[in-house]
C-alpha positions, 0 to 999 in steps of 0.5 A: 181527326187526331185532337189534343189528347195526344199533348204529353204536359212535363211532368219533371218539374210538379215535385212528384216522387214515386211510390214504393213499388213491391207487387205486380200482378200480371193478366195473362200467362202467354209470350208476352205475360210470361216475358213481363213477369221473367223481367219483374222477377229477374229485378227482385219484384215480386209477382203474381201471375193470373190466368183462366185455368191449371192448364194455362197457368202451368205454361205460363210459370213453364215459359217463365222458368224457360226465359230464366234457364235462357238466363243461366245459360248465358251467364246472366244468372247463376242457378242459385239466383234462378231459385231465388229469383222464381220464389218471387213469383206465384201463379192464381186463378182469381183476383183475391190476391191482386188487393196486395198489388201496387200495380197491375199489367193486363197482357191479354190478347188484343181483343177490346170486349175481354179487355174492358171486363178485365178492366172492369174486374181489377177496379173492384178488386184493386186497392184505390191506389193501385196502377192499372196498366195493360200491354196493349200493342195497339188499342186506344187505352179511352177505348179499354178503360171506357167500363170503369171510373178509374180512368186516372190510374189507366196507363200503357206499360207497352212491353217489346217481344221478348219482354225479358230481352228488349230494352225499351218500355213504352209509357202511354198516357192519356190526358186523364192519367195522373202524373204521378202513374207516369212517375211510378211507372217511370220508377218500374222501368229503372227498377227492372233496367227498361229504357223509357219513353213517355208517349200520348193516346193513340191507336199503335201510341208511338212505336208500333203506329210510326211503323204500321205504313212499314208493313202496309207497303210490304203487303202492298209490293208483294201484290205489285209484283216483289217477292216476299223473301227478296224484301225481307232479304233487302230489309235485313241487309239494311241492318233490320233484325228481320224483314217484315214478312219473318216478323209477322210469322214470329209475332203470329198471325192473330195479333197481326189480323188484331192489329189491322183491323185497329189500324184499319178503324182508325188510320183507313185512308193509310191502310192497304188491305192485302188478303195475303194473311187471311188466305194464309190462315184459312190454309191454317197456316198461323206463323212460327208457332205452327212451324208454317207462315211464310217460312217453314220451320224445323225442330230448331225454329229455323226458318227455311223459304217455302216453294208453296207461298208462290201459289198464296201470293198469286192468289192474293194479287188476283184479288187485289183491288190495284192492277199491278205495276209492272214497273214496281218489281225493277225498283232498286233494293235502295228504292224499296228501302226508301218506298218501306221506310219513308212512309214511317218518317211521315207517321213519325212526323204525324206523332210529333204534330199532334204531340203523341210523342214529344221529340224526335230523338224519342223516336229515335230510341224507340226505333232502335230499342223497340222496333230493332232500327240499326243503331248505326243508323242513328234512329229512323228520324236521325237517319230521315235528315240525311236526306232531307225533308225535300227529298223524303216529300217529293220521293212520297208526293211522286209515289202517291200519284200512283199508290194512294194515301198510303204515300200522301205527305203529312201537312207537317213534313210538306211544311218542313219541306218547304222551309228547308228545316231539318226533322230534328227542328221539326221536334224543337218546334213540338216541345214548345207547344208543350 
């Protein structure tokens, strides 16, 4: 049971103003610590950038230099502010310096144990006014700050890959972070030229949990019977920059085994567990940064179908618990579309009804800024109320006879239904109670 610790209080009218932000320290050199740092520097903040050895330090700065270069070459950035702008960061192997930082963002890999002591690590070193904040995609932020007594100034700055090129920046809080951490943070993002969204506490907080049924149901058709590359193709001819099979090869394997395994603990009834991933890794097959997922890559990162998947697909659908439906492969591409999508609607109306996000139009900008919905579109909840609650729940009731929880109607779009309301009244509703 979700309680009200996801209620997200306005914080516009207690008078607050932000802090001076002038160093942030960053945990974690990889894609997304390097991406974080390139879009800190890039606003003139200055940045420390902490990792375990010389090693991955070096490829840390390495990726950052990369993402400014990009920069550069797309007349973004001249090449005497690339100079400028990389003075502004220097690299560390320990803490020390971090006592200067006004803020500091964990963007380690999504392992609970590594970021509790982390945690643990940054409230004694950090000065007693020092935002702690972590990337976390999904892990419920209770959960990583558990080991300090610091939890006032924990916070989610939930960055989007590439950090340094999409626009939005998720603000989690829990119902023990100050109001003035929000404000700060708000701050940053206006700082670094971030669209952001205030969100409560949860597992996958607003963005990445109001999406997590999106590739349940692709694992899912796949086991029933579709093909991996015609769903990607009929999910980008909907207007999404890719489909959810190419996503997880770029995302890479281990942040979606990590990401399951959260959604899984918190959400099972939602969850379909396809083998698909884990068949694929023991063949060592990782995603795009070993060039073989569901796609091959080329020396360009250009990704090309792969005869071989046929053999991985069958031998995941031999172990699925549900006989398949020989019905499911003639589905329109508008039905798989609708069996993708509807089911996020129905997250989406989650988030609302327990104040997780405070209105439709949120999930709107999220889904556009973060998740690459089709602008045109409207956003996933404006797009919802061109076919109705009534619509989305019958299409969702009729599929859940058949295909389980992953389809079942919340109690609040059942409610919306039923009345005849649109889901952006559905958010008028939500922002009430706050």
């Amino acid at each position: 049971m979700e309680g009200p610790v996801g209620i997200i209080p306005n914080i516009s009218n207690l008078g607050l103003t932000p802090r001076r932000i002038h160093k942030v320290a960053i945990v974690g050199g990889g894609l997304m610590g390097s991406g974080i740092a390139t879009a800190l520097i890039s606003n003139n903040l200055l940045v420390i950038l902490k990792e375990v050895n010389e090693q991955f330090l070096d490829a840390g700065i390495s990726r950052v230099k990369a993402n400014l270069r990009s920069l550069v070459k797309r007349g973004q950035m001249t090449k005497e502010d690339y100079e400028k702008k990389l003075s502004l960061l220097s690299g560390v192997l320990d803490y020390e310096q971090f006592r200067e930082a006004d803020v500091v963002i964990e963007a380690v890999i999504e392992d609970l144990s590594l970021k509790q002591k982390i945690f643990a690590d940054l409230e004694k070193y950090c000065h007693s006014n020092c935002i702690l904040a972590t990337n976390t995609s999904t892990i419920d932020l209770h959960l990583i700050g558990q080991k300090t007594s610091c939890q006032d100034r924990i916070a989610g700055a939930h960055f989007f890959s590439p950090a340094h090129v999409m626009p939005l920046l998720e603000i989690i809080r829990t119902h023990r972070t100050s109001s003035q951490v929000v404000i700060d943070l708000l701050n940053v993002a206006k700082q670094i030229r971030k669209t952001p969204i205030v969100v409560g506490n949860c597992t996958g907080f607003a963005v990445n949990r109001m999406f997590f049924p999106f590739t349940q149901v692709a694992y899912f058709l796949v086991d029933y019977g579709l093909d991996v590359y015609h769903i990607d193709h009929v999910i980008t001819k909907f207007g999404m920059p890719m489909g959810p099979f190419r996503l997880a090869d770029l995302v890479g394997f281990g942040v979606a085994v990590a990401s399951r395994k959260q959604y899984l603990q918190s959400y099972p009834e939602r969850c379909y567990k396809s083998m698909l991933i884990q068949i694929m890794l023991e063949e060592n097959r990782t995603g795009e940064s070993s060039r073989k997922g569901f796609y091959l890559y080329d020396d360009k990162r250009k990704a090309s179908p792969d005869p071989e998947m046929k053999k991985y697909v069958e031998k995941s659908r031999s172990m699925a618990s549900i006989a398949q439906d020989p019905k499911l492969p003639k589905l329109t591409d508008d039905e798989i579309v609708e069996m993708m999508l509807f089911p996020v609607v129905n997250e989406a109306c989650r988030l609302l009804d327990v104040g997780v996000a405070m209105k439709a139009s949120d999930l709107d900008v999220a889904s556009i800024m973060g998740r690459g919905f089709p602008s045109y579109r409207g956003g996933v909840m404006f797009w919802a109320d061109s076919f109705g609650a009534k619509y989305i729940y019958d299409r969702l009731k009729a599929w859940s006879k058949y295909h389980g929880g992953i389809f079942e109607p919340c109690e609040y779009l059942s409610t919306r239904a039923r009345q005849g309301l649109s889901l952006a009244a559905m958010a008028d509703g939500a922002m009430s109670r706050l």
